[in-house]
C-alpha positions, -999 to 999 in steps of 0.1 A, spaced: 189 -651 -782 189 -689 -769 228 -688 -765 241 -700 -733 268 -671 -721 299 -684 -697 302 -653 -675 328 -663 -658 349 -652 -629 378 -636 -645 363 -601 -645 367 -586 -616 345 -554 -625 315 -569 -617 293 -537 -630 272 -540 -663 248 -516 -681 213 -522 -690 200 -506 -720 170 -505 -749 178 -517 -780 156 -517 -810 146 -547 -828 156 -533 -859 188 -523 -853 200 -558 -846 215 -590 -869 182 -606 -886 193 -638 -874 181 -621 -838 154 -604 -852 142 -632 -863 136 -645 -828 125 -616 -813 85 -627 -818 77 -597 -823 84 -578 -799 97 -540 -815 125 -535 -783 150 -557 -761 171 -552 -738 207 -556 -734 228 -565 -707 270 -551 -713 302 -553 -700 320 -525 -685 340 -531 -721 309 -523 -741 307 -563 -748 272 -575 -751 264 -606 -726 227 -609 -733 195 -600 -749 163 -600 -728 124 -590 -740 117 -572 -701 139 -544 -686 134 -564 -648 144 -595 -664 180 -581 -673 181 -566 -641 171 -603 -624 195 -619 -649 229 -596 -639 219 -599 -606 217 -637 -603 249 -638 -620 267 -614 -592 266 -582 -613 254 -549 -600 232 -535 -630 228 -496 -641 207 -484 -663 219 -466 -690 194 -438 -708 
């Protein structure tokens, strides 16, 4: 979770998806930091790719934004 992520200009789809994702559907070494918490969110690529893992929904929005990505939520 405390992984820097380079994401970089070569994309020019600039789009990423915001989703929910279960603490216990993830790696234990990342459940291990989760504190907790029984959700995350995840910020991915157009290509499915998964750039980040936040503990607030506004905070991935805030985070793709600040990076020049327009966020949607997927359900």
């Amino acid at each position: 979770m405390y992984t820097e992520y380079d994401f970089g200009q070569e994309d020019q789809n600039r789009i990423v998806y915001v989703r929910e994702v279960a603490v216990d559907d993830l790696p234990e070494e990342v459940r291990d930091q989760a504190e907790g918490a029984e959700v995350l969110y995840a910020v991915h690529s157009a290509d499915g790719e998964r750039l980040a893992l936040v503990k607030e929904r506004n905070l991935a929005f805030v985070l793709a934004r600040q990076n020049d990505f327009a966020p949607v939520a997927v359900h």
